[in-house]
C-alpha positions in Angstrom: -1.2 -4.0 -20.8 0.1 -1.1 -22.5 3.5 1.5 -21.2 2.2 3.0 -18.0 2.7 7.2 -18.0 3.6 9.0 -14.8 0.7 11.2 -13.7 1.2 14.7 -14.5 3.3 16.4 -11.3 3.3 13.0 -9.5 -0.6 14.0 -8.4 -3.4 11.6 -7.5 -6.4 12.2 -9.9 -9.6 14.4 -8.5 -12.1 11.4 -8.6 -12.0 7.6 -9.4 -13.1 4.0 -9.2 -11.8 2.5 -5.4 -10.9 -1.3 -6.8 -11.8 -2.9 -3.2 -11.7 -6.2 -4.6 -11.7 -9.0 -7.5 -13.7 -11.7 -7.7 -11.9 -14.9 -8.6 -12.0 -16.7 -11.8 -14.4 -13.4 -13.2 -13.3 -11.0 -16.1 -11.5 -8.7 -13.6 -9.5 -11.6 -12.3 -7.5 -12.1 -15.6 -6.2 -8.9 -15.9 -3.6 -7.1 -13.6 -6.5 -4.9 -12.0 -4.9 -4.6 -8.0 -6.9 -4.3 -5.2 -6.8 -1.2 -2.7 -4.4 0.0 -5.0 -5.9 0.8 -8.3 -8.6 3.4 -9.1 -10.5 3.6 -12.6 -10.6 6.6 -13.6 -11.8 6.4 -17.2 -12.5 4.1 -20.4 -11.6 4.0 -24.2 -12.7 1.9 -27.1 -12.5 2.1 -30.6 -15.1 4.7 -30.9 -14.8 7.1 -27.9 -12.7 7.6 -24.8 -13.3 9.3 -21.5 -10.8 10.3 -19.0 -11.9 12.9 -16.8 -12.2 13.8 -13.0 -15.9 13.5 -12.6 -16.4 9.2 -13.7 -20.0 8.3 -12.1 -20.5 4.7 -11.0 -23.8 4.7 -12.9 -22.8 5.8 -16.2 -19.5 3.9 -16.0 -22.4 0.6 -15.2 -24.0 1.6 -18.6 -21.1 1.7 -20.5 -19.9 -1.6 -19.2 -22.9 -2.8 -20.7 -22.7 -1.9 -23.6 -19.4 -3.7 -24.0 -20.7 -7.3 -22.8 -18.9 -9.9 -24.8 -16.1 -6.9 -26.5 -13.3 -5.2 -25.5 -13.1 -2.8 -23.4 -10.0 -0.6 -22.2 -10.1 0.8 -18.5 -7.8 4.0 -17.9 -6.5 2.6 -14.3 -4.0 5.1 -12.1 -2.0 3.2 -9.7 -1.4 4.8 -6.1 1.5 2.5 -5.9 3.6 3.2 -9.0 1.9 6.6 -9.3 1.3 6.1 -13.0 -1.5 5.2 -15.6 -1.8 2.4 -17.7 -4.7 0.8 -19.7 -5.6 -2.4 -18.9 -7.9 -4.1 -21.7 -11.1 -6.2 -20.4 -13.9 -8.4 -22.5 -17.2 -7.6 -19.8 -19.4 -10.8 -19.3 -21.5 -13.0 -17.1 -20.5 -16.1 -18.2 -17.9 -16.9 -15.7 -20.8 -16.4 -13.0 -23.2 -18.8 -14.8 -20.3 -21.7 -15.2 -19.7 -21.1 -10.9 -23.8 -21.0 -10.6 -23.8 -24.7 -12.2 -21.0 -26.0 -10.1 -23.0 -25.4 -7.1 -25.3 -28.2 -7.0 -28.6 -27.2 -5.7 -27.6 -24.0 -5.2 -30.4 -20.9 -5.3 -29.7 -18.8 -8.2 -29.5 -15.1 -7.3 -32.3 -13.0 -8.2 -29.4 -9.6 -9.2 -27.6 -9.8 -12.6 -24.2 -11.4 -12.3 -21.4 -8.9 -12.5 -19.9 -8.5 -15.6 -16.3 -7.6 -14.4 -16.0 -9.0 -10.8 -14.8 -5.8 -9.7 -16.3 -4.2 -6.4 -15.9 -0.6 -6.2 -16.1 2.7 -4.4 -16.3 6.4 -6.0 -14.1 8.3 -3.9 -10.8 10.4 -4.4 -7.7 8.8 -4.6 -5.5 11.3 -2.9 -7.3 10.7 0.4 -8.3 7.1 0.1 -5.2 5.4 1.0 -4.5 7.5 4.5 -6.2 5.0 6.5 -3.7 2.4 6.8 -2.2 0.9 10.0 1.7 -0.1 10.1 2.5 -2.9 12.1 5.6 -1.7 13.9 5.6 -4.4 16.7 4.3 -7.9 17.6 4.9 -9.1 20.9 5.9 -13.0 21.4 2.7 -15.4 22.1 0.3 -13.0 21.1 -2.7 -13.3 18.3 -1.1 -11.4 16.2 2.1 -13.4 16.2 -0.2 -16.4 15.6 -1.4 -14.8 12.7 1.7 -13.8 10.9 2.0 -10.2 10.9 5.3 -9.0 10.2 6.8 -5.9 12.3 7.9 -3.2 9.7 6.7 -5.2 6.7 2.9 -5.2 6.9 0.3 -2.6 6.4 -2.7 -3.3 7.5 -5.5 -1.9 4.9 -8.8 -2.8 5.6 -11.1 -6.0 6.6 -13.4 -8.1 5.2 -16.7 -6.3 6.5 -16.1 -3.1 4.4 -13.8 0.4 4.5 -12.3 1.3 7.3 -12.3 5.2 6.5 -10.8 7.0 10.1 -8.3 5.9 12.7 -10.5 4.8 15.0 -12.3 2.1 12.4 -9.7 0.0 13.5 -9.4 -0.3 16.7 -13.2 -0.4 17.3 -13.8 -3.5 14.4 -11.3 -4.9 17.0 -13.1 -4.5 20.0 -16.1 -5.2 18.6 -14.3 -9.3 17.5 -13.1 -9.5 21.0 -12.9 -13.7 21.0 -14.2 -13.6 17.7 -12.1 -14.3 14.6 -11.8 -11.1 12.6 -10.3 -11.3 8.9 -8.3 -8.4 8.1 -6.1 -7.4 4.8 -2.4 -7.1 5.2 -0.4 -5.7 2.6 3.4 -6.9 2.8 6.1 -4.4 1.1 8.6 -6.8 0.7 6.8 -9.3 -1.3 4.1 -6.5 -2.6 1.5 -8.8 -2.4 -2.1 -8.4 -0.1 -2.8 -11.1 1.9 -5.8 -12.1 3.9 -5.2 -12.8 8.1 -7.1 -13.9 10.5 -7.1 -12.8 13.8 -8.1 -13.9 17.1 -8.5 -10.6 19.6 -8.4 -11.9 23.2 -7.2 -10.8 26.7 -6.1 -14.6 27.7 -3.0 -14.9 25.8 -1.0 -13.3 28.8 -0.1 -9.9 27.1 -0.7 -6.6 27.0 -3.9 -5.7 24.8 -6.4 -7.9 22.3 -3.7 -8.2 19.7 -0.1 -8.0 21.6 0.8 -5.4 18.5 1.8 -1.6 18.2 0.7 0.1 15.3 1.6 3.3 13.6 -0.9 5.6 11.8 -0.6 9.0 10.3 1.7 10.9 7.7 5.2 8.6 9.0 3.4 5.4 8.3 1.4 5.4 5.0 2.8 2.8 2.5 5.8 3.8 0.8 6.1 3.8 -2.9 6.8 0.7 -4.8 10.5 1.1 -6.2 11.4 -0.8 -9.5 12.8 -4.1 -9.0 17.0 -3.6 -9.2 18.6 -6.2 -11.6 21.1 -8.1 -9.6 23.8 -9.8 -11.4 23.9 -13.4 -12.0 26.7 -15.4 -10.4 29.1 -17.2 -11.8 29.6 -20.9 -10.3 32.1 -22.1 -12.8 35.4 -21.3 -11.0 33.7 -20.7 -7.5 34.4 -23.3 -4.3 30.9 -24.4 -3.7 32.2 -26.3 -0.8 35.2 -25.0 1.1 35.8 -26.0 4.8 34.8 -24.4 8.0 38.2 -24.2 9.7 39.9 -22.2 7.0 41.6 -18.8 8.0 40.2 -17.2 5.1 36.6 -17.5 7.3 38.2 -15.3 9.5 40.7 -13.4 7.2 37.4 -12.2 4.8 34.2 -12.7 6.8 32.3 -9.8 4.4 32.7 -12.1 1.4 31.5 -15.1 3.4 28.6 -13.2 4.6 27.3 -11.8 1.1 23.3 -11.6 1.0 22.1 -14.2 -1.3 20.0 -13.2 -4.4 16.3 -12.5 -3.6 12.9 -10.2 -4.4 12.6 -9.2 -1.0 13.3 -5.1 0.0 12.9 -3.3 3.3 10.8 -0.7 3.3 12.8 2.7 3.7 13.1 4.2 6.9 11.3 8.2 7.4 15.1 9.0 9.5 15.2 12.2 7.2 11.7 13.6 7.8 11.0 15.7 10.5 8.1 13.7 13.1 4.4 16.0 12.8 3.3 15.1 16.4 -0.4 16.0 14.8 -0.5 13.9 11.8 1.4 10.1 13.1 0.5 8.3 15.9 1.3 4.7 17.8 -0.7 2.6 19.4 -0.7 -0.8 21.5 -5.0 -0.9 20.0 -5.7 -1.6 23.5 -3.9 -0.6 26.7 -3.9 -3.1 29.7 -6.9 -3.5 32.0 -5.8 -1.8 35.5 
């Protein structure tokens, strides 16, 4: 996909492309294009190139066009990584056609196909990733538990009925699902992956609130940066004691070496210890206090 370049000074740029989501099996799909994450923020091709702050949905459309069945390089900035890379793309609608004949009797639908899969947003990236709730607790029985959020692991980022764009979104697309399933996006930092969850607000599960789950939101809770991946060092098995008995003193004796974190690709996110709490800017919530 090309050597990614650090954004000049570590800033967002002015104006992008919001990548809400990716369409399976279309163009968009088969590229590393990440949702919520990623912002298009210009194109290039053999003949011209564009990378500026002001990229229009509408002339970005025409030039998409244009490129149906070629190449066509998008200039994507990551929020994530913080850094630009291109990311090379053949537009076309055939992908839709091929799942329009697996659908067996299946209305065809009067708009033009998509010819990237991409749905998008103009808005500017330095702003468009403050609305993001951290789940910092999830109390024992409750729908949230059932549905597999993870306390300081998971963000959650938006939901399946559009942008959640203020901190109140949130806790009103709640309310609003009360006994109602409401699909939400979760974004986990130690497996970097987005996930989709499905939860189930209700006041009979014995707990306080719909959800049984605090959240955090403001300046101490946005996502941290993605780190790179440390190398860890392959172990040796050749002259280790794969099996060595329970009852031997050395258990005791050297418990750190008997302890020793096995190799893996999941991190903690870092804690905010060192930053001074802006009582105006972070907040917690339960999302719904206890009936009196």
């Amino acid at each position: 996909m090309g050597a990614s370049q650090s954004v000049p000074d570590g800033k967002a740029p002015t104006r992008g492309l919001h990548v809400l989501r990716v369409t399976p099996s279309s163009p968009a799909s088969q590229t590393d294009i990440e949702p919520f994450f990623d912002f298009i923020i210009g194109y290039e091709d053999a003949s011209r190139a564009l990378q500026n702050a002001n990229i229009e949905a509408h002339d970005f459309e025409k030039v998409v066009e244009e490129h149906e069945g070629r190449r066509l390089d998008l200039i994507v900035w990551s929020s994530k990584r913080l850094a630009i890379r291109h990311v090379p793309i053949v537009p076309s609608r055939e992908w839709s056609r091929v799942q329009d004949d697996a659908q067996d009797g299946a209305a065809s639908s009067a708009s033009q196909p998509s010819l990237l899969g991409l749905s998008m947003r103009v808005c500017e990236p330095e702003f468009s990733l403050d609305n993001v709730w951290h789940v910092l607790d999830v109390l024992e029985g409750s729908p949230a538990e059932s549905a597999g959020l993870v306390p300081y692991g998971d963000w959650i980022i938006g939901w399946s009925g559009g942008v959640l764009s203020a901190e109140g979104d949130f806790y009103d697309v709640v309310e609003a699902h009360e006994d109602k399933p409401l699909r939400v996006y979760a974004y986990s930092y130690d497996f970097d992956t987005i996930r989709e969850v499905v939860l189930m607000p209700n006041r009979q599960w014995g707990g306080e609130g719909l959800l049984g789950c605090v959240f955090g939101y403001g300046l101490l809770h946005r996502i941290p940066q993605v780190q790179e991946e440390q190398v860890q060092p392959e172990q040796d098995y050749d002259d280790a004691e794969l099996f060595v008995p329970a009852d031997q003193e050395q258990l005791r004796e050297r418990p750190s070496e008997n302890r020793a974190a096995k190799p893996g690709k999941s991190r903690s996110a870092p804690t905010n210890a060192s930053v001074q709490p802006d009582p105006t800017s972070s907040s917690t919530h339960y999302l719904d206090p206890p009936l009196p």
